[in-house]
C-alpha positions as CSV (number, residue, x, y, z in Angstrom):
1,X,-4.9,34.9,27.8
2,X,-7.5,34.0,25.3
3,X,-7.0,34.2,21.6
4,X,-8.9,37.2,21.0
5,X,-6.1,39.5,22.9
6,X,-3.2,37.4,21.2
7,X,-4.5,39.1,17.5
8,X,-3.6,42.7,18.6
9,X,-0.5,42.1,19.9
10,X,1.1,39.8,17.1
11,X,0.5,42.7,14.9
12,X,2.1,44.7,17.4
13,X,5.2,42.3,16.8
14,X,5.0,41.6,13.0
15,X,5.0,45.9,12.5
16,X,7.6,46.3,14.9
17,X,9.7,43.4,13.1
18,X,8.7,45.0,9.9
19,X,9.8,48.7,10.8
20,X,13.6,47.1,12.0
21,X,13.6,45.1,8.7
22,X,12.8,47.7,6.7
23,X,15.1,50.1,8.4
24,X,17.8,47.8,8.2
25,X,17.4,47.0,4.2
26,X,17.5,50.9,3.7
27,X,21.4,51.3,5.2
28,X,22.2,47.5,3.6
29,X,24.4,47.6,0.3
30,X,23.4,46.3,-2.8
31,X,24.0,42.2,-2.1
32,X,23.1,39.4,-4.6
33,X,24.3,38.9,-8.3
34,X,21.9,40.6,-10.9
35,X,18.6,38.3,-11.9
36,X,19.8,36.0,-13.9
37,X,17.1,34.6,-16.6
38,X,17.1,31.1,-18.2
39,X,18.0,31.2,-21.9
40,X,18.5,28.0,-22.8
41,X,16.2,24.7,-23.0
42,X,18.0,22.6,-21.3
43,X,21.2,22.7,-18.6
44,X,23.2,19.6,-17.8
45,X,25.3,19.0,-14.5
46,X,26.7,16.5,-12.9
47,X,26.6,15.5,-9.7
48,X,28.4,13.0,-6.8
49,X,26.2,10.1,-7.3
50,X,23.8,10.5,-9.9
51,X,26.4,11.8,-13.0
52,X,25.4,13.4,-15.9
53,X,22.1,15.6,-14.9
54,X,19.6,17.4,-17.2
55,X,17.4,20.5,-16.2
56,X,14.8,21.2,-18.9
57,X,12.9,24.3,-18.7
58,X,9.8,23.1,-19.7
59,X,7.7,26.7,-19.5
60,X,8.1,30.1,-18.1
61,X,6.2,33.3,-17.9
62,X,4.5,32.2,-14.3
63,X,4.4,34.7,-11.9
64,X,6.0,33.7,-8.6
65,X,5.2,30.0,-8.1
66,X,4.1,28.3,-5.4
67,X,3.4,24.9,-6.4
68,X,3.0,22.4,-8.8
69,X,0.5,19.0,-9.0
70,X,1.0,16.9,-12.1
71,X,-1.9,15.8,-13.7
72,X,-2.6,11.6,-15.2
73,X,-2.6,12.9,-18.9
74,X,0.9,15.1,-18.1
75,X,-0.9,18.3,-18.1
76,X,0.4,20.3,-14.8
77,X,-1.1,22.9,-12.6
78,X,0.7,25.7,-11.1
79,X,-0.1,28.0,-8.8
80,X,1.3,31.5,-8.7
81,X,1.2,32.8,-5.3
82,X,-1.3,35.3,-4.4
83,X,-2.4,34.9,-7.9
84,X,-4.0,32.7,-10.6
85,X,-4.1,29.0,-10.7
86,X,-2.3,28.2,-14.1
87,X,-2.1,25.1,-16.5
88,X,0.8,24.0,-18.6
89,X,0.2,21.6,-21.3
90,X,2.2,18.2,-22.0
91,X,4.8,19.3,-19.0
92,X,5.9,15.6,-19.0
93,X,5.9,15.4,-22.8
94,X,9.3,12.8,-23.5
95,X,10.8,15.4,-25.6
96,X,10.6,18.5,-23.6
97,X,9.8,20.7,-26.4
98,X,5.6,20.6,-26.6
99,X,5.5,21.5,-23.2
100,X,3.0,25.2,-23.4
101,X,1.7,27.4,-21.0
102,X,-1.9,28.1,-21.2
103,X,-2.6,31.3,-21.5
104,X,-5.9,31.8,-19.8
105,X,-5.7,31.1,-16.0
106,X,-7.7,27.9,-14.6
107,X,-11.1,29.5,-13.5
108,X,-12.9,28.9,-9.7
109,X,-10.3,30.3,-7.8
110,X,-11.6,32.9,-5.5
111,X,-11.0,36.9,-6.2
112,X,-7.8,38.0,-4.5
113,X,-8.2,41.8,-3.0
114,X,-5.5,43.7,-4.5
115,X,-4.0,45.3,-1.4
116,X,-3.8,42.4,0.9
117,X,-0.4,41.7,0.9
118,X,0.3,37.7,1.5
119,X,-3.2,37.0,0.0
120,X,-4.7,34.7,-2.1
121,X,-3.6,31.4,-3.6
122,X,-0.5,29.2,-2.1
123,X,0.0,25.3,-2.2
124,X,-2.0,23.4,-4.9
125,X,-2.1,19.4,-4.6
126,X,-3.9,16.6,-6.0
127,X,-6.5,13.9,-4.0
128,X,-4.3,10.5,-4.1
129,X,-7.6,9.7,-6.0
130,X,-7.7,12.2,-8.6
131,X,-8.4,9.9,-11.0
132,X,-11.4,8.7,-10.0
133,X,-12.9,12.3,-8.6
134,X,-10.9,14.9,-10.1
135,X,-11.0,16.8,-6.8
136,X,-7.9,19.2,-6.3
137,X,-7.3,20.5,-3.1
138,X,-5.8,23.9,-2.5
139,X,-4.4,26.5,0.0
140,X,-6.0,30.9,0.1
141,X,-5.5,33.1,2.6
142,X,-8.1,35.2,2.8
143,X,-8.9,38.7,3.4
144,X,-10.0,38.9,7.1
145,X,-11.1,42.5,9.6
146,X,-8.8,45.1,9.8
147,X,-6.5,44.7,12.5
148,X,-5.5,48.0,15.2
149,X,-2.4,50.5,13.9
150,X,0.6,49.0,15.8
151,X,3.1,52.3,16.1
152,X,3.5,54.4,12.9
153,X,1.9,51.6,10.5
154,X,-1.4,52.2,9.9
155,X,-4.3,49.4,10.4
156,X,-3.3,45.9,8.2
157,X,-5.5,43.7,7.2
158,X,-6.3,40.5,9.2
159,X,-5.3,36.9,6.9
160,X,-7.1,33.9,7.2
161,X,-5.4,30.4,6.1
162,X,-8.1,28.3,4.1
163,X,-7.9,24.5,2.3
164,X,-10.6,24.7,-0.4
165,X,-11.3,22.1,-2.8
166,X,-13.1,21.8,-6.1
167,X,-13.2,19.7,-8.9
168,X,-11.4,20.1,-12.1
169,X,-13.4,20.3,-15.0
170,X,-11.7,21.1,-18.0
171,X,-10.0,24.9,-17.3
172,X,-12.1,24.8,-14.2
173,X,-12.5,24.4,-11.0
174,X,-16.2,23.3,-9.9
175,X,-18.1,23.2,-7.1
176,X,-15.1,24.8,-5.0
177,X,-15.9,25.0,-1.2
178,X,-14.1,25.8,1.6
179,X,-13.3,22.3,3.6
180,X,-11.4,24.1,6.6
181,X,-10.8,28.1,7.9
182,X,-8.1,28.6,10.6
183,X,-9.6,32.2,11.8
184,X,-7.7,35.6,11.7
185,X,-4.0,35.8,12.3
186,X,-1.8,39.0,12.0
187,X,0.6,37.0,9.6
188,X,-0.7,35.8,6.6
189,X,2.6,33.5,6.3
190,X,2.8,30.2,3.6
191,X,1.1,27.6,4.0
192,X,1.2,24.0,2.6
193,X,-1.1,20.6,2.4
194,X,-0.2,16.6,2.5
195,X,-2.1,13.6,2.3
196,X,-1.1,10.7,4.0
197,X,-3.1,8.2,1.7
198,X,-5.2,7.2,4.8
199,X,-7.8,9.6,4.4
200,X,-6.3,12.3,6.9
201,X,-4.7,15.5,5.5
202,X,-2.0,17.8,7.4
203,X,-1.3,21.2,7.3
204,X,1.2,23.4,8.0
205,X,0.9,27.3,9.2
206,X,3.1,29.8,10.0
207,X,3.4,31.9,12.8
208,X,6.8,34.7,12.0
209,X,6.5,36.9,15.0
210,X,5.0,37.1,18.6
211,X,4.2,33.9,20.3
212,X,1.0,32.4,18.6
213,X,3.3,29.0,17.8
214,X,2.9,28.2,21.5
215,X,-0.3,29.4,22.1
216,X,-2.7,26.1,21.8
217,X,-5.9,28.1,21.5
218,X,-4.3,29.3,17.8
219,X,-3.4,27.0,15.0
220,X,-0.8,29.5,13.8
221,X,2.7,27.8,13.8
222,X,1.1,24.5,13.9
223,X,1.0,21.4,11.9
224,X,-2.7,20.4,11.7
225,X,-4.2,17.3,11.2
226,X,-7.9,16.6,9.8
227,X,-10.0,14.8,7.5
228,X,-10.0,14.9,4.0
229,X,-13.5,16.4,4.6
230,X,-11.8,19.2,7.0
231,X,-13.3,17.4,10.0
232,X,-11.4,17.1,13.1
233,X,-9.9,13.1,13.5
234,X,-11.1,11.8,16.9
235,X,-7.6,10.5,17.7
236,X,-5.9,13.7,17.3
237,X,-3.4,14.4,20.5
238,X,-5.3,17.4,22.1
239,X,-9.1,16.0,21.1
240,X,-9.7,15.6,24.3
241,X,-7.6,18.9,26.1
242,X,-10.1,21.5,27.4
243,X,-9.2,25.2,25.8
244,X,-7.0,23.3,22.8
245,X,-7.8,23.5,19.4
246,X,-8.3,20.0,18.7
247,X,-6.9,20.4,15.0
248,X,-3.4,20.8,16.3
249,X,-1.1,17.9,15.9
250,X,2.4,19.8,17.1
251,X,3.3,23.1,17.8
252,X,6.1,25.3,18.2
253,X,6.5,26.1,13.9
254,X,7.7,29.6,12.4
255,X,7.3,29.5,8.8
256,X,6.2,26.3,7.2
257,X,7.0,26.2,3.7
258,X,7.5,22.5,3.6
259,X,5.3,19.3,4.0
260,X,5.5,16.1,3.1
261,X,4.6,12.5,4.0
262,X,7.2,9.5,3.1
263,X,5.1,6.9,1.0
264,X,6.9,4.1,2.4
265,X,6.3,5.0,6.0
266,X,3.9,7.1,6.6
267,X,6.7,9.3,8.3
268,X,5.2,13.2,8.3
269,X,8.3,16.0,7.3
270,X,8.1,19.5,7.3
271,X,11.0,22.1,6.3
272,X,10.9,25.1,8.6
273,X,12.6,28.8,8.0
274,X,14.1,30.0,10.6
275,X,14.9,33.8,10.9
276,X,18.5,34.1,9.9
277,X,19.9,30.1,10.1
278,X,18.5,27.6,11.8
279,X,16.3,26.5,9.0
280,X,15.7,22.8,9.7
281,X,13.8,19.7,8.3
282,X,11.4,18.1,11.1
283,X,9.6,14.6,11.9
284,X,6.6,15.3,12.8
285,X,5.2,13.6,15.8
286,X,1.5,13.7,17.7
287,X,1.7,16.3,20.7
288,X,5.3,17.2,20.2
289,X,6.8,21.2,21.0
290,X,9.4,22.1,17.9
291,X,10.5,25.3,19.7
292,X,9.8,28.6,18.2
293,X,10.3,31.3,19.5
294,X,11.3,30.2,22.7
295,X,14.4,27.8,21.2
296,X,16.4,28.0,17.6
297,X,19.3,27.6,15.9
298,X,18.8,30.8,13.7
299,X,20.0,34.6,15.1
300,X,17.5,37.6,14.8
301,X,17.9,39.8,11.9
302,X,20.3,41.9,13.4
303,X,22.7,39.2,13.8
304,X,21.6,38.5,18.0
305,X,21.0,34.9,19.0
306,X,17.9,33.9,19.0
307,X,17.8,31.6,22.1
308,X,21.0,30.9,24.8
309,X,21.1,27.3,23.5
310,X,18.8,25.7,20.4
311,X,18.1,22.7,22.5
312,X,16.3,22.3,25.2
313,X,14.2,19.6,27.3
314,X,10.8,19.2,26.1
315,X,11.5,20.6,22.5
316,X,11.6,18.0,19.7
317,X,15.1,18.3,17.9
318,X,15.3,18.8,14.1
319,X,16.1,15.8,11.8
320,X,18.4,17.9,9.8
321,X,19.2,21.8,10.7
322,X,20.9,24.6,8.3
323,X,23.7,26.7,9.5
324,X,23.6,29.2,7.3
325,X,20.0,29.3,6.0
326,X,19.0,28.0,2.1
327,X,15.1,29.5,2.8
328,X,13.8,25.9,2.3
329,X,10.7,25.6,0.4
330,X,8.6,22.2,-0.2
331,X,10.3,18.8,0.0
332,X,10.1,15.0,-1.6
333,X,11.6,11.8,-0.6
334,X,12.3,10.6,-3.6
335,X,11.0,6.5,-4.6
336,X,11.1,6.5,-7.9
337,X,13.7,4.3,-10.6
338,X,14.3,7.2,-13.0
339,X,17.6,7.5,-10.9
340,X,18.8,4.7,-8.7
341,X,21.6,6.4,-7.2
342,X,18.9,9.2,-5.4
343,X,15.9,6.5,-4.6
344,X,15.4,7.2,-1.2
345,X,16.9,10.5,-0.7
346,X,15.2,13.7,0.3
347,X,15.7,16.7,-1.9
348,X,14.6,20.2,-0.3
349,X,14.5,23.4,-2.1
350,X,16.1,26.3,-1.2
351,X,15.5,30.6,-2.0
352,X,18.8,31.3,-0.9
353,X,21.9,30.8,1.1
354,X,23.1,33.0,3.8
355,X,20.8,35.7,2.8
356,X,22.4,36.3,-0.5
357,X,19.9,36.7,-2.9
358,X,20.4,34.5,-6.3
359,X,21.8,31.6,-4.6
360,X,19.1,29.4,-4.4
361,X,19.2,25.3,-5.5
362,X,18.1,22.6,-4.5
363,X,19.6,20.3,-1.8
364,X,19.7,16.7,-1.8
365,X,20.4,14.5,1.7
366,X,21.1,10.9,1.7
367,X,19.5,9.3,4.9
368,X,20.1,5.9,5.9
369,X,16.9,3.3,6.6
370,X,16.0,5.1,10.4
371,X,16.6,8.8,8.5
372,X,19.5,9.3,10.1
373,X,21.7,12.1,7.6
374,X,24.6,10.3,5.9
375,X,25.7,13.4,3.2
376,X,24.5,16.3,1.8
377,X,25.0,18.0,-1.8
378,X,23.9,21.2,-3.1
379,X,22.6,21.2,-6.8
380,X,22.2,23.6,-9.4
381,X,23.2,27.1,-7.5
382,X,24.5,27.8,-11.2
383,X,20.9,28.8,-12.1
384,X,20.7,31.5,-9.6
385,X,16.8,30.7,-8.8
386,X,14.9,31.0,-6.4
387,X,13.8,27.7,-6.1
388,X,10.0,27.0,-4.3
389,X,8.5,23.5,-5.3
390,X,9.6,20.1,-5.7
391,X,7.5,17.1,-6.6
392,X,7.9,13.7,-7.7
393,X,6.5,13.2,-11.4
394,X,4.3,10.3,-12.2
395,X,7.0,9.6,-15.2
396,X,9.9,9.3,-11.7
397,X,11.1,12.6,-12.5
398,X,11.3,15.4,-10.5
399,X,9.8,18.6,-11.4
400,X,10.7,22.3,-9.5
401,X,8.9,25.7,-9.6
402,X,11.4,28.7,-9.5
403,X,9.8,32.1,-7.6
404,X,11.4,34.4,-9.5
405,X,9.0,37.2,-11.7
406,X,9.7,35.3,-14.7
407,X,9.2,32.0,-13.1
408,X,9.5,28.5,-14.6
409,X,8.7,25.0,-14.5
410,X,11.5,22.9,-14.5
411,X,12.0,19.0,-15.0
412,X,15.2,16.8,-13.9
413,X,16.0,14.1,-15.7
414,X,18.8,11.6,-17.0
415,X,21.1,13.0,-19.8
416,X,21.5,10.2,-21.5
């Protein structure tokens, strides 16, 4: 079956999916606390190892966002997904309160259409020489054909996963271009970037519904591997596979709203959704099969297993794996000395838990020195975000993006 015919029939699947789903949510009761909105500056906590915890809210007003890059002179950039590109001022200002939101979005980014649902702008990151070239690299899916009618719905939109990068000039983005286009796909799903600090970038799509995350002739539900120039590395593990595209670096990925790459060593993580559980934090390894659909942990949407058993030879088994789900977004390994007692620990956002809506947090796991999970801990569920981002701040703080309508940018610091 060639890739052509494998279009058409995962938008048979994804409206099929789409039509239970939305059958489903119509007979479901009201679940979920009310949206709860952050009132106050600043929230303390404590927590099992690192006591006495502040969350600052250091801007809001930011429609659903994605991601955040921190910028040398402490200006940030957020992206809003699907939307603008937008730049807060002094967010890693010591005192927390001069911290503003710039009204006017950051211009260059490309025109979203308004009725493609899960267009437009997604992860946002920074060249590990920013510095020195100002370039800023970014993730768009873009408007692609229309794709057939699959049962009642009518035709949808074909998406198309982009990196792009421009410089930042000022409020602007210059001389953007696209570096890398992935081709149509019936599920414009997330999508995020990482640099290794070699020169090679990965990328991570996602592939919901139908089989495209086993079908090596896509690079849906795949974790790419390329140049920082979008060119394909000639030691990539299928370079040299007839009928493989030779970006693909493994396979076998749902919904990729994680990436990262330890600085220390070199180690490539992703954090995968599952469908209903089975949500799971991955090494990433050359060649290597991760599962979906054909193996999970997670049940369908209508509470049926997904797979007789979420192991199997041949499949690469999680590092960590979520029983019920958190809907993890990016993740960090955290390095710096702002707070000894996490150095080395990976902290993983999370939407929600066990499909509740307002339940989000973020999670923090302690690995030992092979990254073999000693504990877990769940922080700040009293917030009731949804949270999305997490990054490491050049000040060794971290700093989270909540995907709420009134979204924020939050920093975590020491109390004292």
């Amino acid at each position: 079956m060639n890739s052509i015919r494998v279009v058409p029939m995962v938008l048979y699947a994804t409206a099929a999916m789409l039509a239970v789903v939305g059958a489903r949510a119509q007979q479901q009761p009201n679940i979920g606390i009310a949206p709860v909105a952050l009132t106050q500056d600043a929230y303390t906590f404590d927590s099992a190892e690192q006591h006495r915890v502040r969350v600052v809210v250091v801007a809001k007003g930011l429609k659903h966002p994605f991601a955040v890059a921190l910028l040398p002179d402490g200006d940030a950039l957020v992206s809003e997904r699907g939307g603008a590109l937008r730049l807060v001022h002094d967010a890693t200002g010591s005192d927390g309160k001069s911290a503003v939101l710039d009204p006017t979005p950051v211009s260059g980014i490309p025109a979203v259409e308004p009725k493609f649902r899960g267009g437009g702008l997604q992860d946002v990151v920074l060249h590990p020489q920013f510095a020195r070239n100002h370039w800023v690299y970014f993730t768009f899916n873009e408007p692609g054909k229309m794709g057939p009618a699959a049962g009642r719905r009518p035709p949808a939109r074909l998406g198309i996963t982009t990196i792009m990068r421009g410089t930042l000039t000022g409020h602007a983005l210059r001389k953007v271009a696209p570096l890398f286009s992935a081709g149509e796909s019936g599920y414009a799903g997330g999508s995020r970037i990482a640099f290794d600090g070699k020169g090679m970038i990965y990328l991570a799509t996602g592939a919901a519904f139908g089989d495209q995350a086993q079908d090596l002739h896509s690079v849906y539900g795949k974790v790419l591997r390329l140049r920082e120039d979008g060119s394909v590395p000639a030691d990539n593990p299928f370079i040299t596979r007839e009928g493989v595209r030779p970006e693909v670096y493994s396979y076998g990925h749902r919904d990729q709203l994680g990436l990262t790459v330890d600085p220390l060593n070199g180690a490539v993580l992703d954090a995968e959704e599952g469908p209903n559980g089975g949500d799971k934090v991955n090494v990433i390894l050359p060649g290597r099969n991760y599962g979906w659909p054909k193996v999970s942990f997670g049940r369908d949407y209508d509470g049926s297993p997904i797979s007789s058993t979420p192991l199997a030879e041949g499949i690469e088994p999680p590092l960590i794996v979520w029983l019920p789900s958190i809907a993890p977004g990016n993740l960090v390994l955290y390095t710096g000395d702002r707070f000894p007692a996490w150095k080395g620990d990976l902290f993983v956002t999370s939407a929600r838990r066990g499909e509740t809506p307002r339940t989000g947090g973020l999670e923090r796991v302690v690995l030992n020195a092979k990254m073999g999970e000693l504990r877990r801990e769940t922080l700040f569920t009293e917030l009731h975000q949804r949270m999305r981002d997490v990054r490491q701040g050049p000040d060794g703080l971290l700093y989270v993006v909540t995907d709420e309508d009134d979204g924020a940018l939050l920093r975590i610091e020491p109390a004292s």
